[in-house]
DRENZALO-160078 format. One record per residue (C-alpha): residue number from 1; x, y, z. Coordinates in Angstrom, 1 decimal. Last residue first. Layout:
N
<k:NUM east:X north:Y up:Z>
...
This chain:
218
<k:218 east:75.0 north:-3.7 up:38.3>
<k:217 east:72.9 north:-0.9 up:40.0>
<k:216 east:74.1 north:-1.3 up:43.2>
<k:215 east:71.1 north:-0.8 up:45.7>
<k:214 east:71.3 north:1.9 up:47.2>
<k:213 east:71.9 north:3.9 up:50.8>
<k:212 east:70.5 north:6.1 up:53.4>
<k:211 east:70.7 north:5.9 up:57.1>
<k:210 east:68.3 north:8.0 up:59.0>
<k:209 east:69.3 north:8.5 up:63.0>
<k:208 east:67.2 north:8.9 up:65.7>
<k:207 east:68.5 north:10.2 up:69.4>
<k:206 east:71.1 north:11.7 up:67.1>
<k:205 east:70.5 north:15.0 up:68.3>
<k:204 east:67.5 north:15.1 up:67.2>
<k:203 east:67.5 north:14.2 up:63.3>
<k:202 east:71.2 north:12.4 up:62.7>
<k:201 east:71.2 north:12.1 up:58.9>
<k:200 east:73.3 north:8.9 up:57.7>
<k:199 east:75.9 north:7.9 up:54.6>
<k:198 east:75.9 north:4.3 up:52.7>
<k:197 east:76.5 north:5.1 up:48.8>
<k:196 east:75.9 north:1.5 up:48.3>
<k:195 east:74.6 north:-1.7 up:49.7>
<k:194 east:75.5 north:-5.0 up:49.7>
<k:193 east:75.2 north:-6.4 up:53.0>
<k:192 east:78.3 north:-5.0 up:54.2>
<k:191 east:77.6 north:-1.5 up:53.7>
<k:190 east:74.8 north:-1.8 up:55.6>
<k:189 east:77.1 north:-3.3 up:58.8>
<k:188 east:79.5 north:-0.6 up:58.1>
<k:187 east:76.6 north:2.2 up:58.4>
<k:186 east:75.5 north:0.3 up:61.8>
<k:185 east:78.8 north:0.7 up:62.7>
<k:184 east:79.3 north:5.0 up:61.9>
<k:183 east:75.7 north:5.3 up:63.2>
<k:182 east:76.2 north:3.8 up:67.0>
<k:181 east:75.3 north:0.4 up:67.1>
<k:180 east:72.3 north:-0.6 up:69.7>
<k:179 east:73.0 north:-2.4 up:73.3>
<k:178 east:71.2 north:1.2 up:74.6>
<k:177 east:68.1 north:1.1 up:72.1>
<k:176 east:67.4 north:-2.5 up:72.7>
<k:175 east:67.5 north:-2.1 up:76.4>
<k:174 east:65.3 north:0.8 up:76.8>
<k:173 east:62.9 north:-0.9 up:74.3>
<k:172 east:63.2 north:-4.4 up:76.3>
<k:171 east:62.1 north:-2.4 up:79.5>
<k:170 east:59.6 north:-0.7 up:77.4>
<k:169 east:57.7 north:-4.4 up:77.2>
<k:168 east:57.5 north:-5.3 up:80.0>
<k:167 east:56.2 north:-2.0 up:81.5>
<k:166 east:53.0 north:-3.4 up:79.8>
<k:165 east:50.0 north:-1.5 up:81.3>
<k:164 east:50.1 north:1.0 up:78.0>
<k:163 east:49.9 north:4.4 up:79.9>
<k:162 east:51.4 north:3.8 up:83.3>
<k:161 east:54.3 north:1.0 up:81.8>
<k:160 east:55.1 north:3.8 up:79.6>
<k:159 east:55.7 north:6.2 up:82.0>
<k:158 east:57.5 north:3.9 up:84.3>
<k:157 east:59.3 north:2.3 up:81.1>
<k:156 east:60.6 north:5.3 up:80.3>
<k:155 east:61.0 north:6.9 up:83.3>
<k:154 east:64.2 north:4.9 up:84.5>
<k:153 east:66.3 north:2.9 up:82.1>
<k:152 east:65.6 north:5.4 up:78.7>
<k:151 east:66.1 north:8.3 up:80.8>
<k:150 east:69.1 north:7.0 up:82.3>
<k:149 east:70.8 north:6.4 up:78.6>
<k:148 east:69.9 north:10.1 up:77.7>
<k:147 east:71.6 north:10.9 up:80.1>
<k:146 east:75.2 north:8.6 up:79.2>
<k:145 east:73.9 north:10.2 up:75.8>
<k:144 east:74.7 north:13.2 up:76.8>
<k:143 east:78.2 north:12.6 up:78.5>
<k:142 east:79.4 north:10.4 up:75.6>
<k:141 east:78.9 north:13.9 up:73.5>
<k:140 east:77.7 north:12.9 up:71.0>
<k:139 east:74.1 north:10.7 up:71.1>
<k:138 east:73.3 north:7.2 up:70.3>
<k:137 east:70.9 north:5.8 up:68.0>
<k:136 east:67.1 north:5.0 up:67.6>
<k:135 east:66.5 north:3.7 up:64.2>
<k:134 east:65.3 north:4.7 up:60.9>
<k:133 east:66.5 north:2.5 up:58.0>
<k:132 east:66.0 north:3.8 up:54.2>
<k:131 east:67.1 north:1.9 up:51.8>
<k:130 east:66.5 north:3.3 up:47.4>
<k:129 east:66.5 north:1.3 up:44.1>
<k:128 east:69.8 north:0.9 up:41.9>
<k:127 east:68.9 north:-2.7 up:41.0>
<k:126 east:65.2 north:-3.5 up:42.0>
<k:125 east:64.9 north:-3.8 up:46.0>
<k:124 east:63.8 north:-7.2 up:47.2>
<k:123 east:66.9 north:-8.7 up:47.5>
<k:122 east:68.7 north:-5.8 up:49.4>
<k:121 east:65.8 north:-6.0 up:51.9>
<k:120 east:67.1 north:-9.8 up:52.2>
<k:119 east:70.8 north:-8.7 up:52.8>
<k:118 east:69.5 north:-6.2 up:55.3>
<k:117 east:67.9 north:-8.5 up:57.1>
<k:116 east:70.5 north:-11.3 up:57.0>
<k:115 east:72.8 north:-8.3 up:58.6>
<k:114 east:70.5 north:-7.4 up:61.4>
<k:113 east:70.0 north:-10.9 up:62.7>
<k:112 east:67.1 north:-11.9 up:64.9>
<k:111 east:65.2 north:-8.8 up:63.8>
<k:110 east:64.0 north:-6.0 up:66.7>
<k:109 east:66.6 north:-3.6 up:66.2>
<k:108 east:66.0 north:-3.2 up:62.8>
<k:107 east:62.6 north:-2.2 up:63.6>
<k:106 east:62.6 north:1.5 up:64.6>
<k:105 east:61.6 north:2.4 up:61.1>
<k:104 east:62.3 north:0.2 up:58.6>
<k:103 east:62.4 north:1.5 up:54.5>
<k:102 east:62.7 north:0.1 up:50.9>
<k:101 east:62.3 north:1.7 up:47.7>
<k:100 east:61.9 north:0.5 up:44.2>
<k:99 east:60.4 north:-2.7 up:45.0>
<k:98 east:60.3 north:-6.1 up:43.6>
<k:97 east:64.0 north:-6.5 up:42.9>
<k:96 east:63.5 north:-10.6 up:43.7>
<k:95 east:60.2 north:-11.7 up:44.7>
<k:94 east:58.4 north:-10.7 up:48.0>
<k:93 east:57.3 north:-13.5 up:50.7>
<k:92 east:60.6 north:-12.0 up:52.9>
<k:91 east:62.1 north:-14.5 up:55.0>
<k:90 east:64.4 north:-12.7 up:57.5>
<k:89 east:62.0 north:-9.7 up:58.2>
<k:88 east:59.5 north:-12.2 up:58.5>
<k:87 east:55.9 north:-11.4 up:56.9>
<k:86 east:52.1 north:-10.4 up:57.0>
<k:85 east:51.3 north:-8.3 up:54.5>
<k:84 east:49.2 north:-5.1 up:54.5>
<k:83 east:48.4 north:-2.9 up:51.1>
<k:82 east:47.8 north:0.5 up:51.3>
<k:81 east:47.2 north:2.5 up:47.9>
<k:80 east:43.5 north:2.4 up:49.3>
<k:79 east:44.0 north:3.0 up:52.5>
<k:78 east:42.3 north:1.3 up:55.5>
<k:77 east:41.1 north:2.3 up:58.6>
<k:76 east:41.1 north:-0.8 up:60.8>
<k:75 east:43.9 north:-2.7 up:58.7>
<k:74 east:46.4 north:-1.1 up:61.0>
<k:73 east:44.7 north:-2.4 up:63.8>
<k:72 east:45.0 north:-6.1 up:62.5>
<k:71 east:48.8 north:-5.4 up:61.1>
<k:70 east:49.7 north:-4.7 up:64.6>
<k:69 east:48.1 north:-7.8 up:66.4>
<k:68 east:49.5 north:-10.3 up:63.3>
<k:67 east:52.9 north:-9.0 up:64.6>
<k:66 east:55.9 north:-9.7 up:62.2>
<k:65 east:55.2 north:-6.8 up:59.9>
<k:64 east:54.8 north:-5.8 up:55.9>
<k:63 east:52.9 north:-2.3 up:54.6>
<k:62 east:53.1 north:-2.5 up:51.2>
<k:61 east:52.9 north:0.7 up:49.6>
<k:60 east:51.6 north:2.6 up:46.7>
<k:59 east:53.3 north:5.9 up:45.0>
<k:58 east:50.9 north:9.0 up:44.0>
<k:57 east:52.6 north:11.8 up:45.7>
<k:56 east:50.3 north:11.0 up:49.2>
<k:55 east:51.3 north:7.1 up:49.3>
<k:54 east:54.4 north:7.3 up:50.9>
<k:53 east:52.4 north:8.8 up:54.3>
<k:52 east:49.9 north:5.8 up:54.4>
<k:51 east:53.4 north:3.9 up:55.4>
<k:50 east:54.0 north:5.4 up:58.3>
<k:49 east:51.1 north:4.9 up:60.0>
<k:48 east:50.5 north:1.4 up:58.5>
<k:47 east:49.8 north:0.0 up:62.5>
<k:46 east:53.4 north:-1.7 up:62.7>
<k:45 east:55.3 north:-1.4 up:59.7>
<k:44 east:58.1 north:-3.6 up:60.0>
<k:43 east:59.1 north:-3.3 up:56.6>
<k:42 east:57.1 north:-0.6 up:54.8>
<k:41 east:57.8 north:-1.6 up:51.4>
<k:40 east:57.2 north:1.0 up:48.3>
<k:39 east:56.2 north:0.9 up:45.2>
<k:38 east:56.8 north:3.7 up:42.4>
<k:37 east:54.0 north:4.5 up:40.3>
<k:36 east:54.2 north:8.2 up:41.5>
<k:35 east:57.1 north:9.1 up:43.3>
<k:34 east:58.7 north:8.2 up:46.8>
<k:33 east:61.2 north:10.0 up:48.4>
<k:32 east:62.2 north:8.0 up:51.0>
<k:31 east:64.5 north:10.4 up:52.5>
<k:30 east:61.3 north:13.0 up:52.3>
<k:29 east:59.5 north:10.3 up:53.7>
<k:28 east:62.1 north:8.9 up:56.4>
<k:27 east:61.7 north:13.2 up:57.3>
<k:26 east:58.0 north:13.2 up:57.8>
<k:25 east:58.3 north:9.8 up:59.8>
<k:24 east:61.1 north:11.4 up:62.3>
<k:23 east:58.8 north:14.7 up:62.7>
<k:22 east:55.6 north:12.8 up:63.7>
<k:21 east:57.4 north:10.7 up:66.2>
<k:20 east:58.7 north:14.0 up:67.5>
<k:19 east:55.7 north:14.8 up:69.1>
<k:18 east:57.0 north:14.3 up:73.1>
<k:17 east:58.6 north:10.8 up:72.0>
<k:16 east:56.8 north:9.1 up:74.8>
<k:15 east:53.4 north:11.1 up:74.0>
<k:14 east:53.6 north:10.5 up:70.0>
<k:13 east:54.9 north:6.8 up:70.4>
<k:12 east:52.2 north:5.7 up:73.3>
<k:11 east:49.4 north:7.0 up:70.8>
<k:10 east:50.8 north:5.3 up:68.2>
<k:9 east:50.9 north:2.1 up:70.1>
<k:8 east:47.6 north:1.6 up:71.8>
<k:7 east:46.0 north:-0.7 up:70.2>
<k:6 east:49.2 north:-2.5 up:69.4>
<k:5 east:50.7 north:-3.1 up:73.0>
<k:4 east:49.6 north:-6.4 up:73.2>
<k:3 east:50.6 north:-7.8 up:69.6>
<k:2 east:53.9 north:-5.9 up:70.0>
<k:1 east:54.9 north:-8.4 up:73.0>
């Protein structure tokens, strides 16, 4: 499904999201916070767009995603401190503690099992090393995001559908994002795989949410 849609994908992301794609990945780099010599996964990186922008204090990145199709455009315009790696989110080719930060944006959701996910990012990250997950979430009050809900259902997919000639495969985006946990559970569910410190950021009204934890240092 992501293979199909990958030529076109960050442009579909910065129309659908009206511009706030760009906001959401300036924010999971702040959160990221990423420092020279420091390396960095990108887990479910798509096209690299995300991760080219850890790179710009000096760190480098591996940019790791299920869809050969994404990683291919991605590896279009390459960066030097770039590096893209085909991988499963479940099965990590990385060694133990390899990284000192790891981040998903908008992937989570996809994985076969959320909680074996985390507990294999947790792997991967040295001891006391950073998580950042961005993910769609859910909106307060229940009336808004009952709205927000229909929008996701209705033109989403017919917008989308117009621009990317997959309507397919919005449908399972509106779908994903509305069977998604709301931040307080998906914090538990991090929590529960090890990590520490767990606390989130709602950025637009909690149509996106940054959770933010470590790994424990002993």
């Amino acid at each position: 499904m992501f293979d199909k849609v990958a030529d076109r994908y960050d442009l579909l992301n910065d129309v659908l999201s009206l511009g706030q794609d760009r906001y959401w990945r300036g924010m999971v780099a702040r959160a990221v916070g990423a420092r020279p010599g420091e390396l960095v996964l990108d887990l479910a990186a798509g096209t690299g767009t995300s991760s080219r922008t850890f790179t710009r204090a000096g760190a480098r990145c591996v940019a790791c995603d299920f869809s050969l199709g994404m990683l291919r455009v991605g590896a279009r315009q390459p960066a030097p401190s770039v590096r893209f790696v085909a991988g499963d989110a479940l099965d990590l080719p990385f060694a133990d503690g390899a990284f000192d930060a790891v981040t998903i944006s908008f992937g989570l959701r996809n994985v076969a099992d959320t909680r074996a996910a985390l507990a294999e990012m947790r792997r991967v990250t040295r001891p006391g090393g950073r998580l950042v997950v961005c993910e769609f979430s859910h909106l307060r009050p229940a009336a808004l995001d009952a709205l927000y809900a229909g929008y996701l259902s209705r033109a989403l997919p017919a917008v989308a559908g117009r621009l990317s000639g997959n309507a397919e495969a919005y449908d399972y985006l509106a779908e994903s994002i509305r069977d998604w946990p709301a931040q307080r559970e998906l914090a538990d569910r991090i929590t529960a795989a090890g990590w520490s410190g767990v606390r989130w950021l709602n950025l637009s009204l909690g149509v996106v949410a940054l959770h933010l934890a470590r790994r424990p240092a002993a």
